[in-house]
C-alpha angles and dihedrals in degrees: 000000000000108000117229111259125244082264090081084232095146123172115267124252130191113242122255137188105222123046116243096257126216123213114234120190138238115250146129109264127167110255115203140038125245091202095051132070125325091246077063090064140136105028104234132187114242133199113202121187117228115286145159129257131192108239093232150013119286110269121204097247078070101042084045099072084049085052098042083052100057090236092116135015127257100258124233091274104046101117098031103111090223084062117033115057104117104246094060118095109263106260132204091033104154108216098252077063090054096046093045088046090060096037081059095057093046082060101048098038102030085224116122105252119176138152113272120267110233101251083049087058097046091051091056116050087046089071096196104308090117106227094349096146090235143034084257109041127267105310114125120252095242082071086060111107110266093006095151096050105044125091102033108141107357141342126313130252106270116251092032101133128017131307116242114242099293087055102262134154131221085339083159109029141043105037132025104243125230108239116202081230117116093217132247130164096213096046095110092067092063097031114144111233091238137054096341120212113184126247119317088248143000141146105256125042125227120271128186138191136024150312142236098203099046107096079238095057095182126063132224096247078240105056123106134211139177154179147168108292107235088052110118104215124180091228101046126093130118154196143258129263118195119198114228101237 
């Protein structure tokens, strides 16, 4: 797939309500890294049950019905032009937003939609290559097409390269992503085997996958971020998660 030029001239979509959602299996992987931060440590094995996974990160052609339905507020970065063409993810959600977006949808579809647990997300942007340190293996991304030319003033629009092996896009790049995880550095330690869902309370929520504002724009599928969960950052946003009921 062509990427979108440095223009921000993207392709029109019509808007839609839900998300295309991507199976993704049930299935033991390890969770963890035993080369990245501590909070990465120690490497456990997961069980996740089967879920579903948007495909990609909410655009703003998608937050904007929620918006235009007084359901959730425009964020910070609504009217800035490196931000706003509709097929860039929505930037500066806090993640009460975010929550409120999926409880929303919960409302309007009767299917149950929810931010990703961390171990979800893992999982998922693994793809498969069990403790590979990216959706697509270990090669660096500066070996990624175009890596030198991307992210220059905003996030991408979403879909722009190839998917990893489940069918997602930019799990690892462009936006950080909202967890439903309350964080906390030395949960690993404590971690139940199976369908981890972060401590019972914290300070600071979960957070996963790059940014195009860091100086290293993709993440390692195992490293971990957080912060308070009202804060409206420029390279936040996320996507949505769907229990299989």
């Amino acid at each position: 797939m062509t990427a979108p030029s440095g223009s921000h001239i993207y392709p029109a979509a019509a808007p839609r309500m839900e998300p295309v959602l991507v199976g993704i299996p049930e299935g033991w992987f390890l969770m963890g890294s035993a080369s990245g931060q501590d909070c990465e440590r120690p490497i456990h094995r997961v069980w996740i049950d089967a879920f579903l996974l948007a495909a990609t990160q909410v655009t703003n052609a998608e937050y904007e019905i929620v918006v235009a339905s007084a359901e959730c507020s425009p964020p910070p970065f609504w009217q800035d032009q490196n931000f706003n063409h509709p097929q860039q993810p929505v930037a500066g959600v806090s993640w009460f937003e975010a929550e409120r977006y999926c409880q929303w949808l919960r409302e309007q579809t009767g299917r149950a939609y929810r931010l990703p647990a961390e171990a979800e997300w893992e999982r998922a942007a693994r793809g498969n290559l069990e403790q590979n340190d990216f959706p697509w293996g270990n090669d660096s991304p500066q070996s990624l097409p175009n890596y030198a030319a991307r992210w220059q003033t905003g996030p991408e629009a979403v879909a722009g390269y190839a998917p990893n092996a489940f069918g997602l896009y930019n799990m690892c790049d462009n936006l950080h992503e909202w967890c439903s995880d309350w964080y906390d550095p030395s949960y690993y330690a404590i971690s139940p085997e199976r369908n981890p869902r972060g401590p019972e309370q914290g300070q600071r929520k979960a957070s996963r996958g790059g940014s195009w504002r860091h100086h290293v724009k993709v993440s390692r599928c195992s490293a971990r971020s957080s912060i308070p969960p009202e804060f409206q950052y420029a390279d936040y946003g996320f996507r949505v998660a769907c229990s299989i009921e």
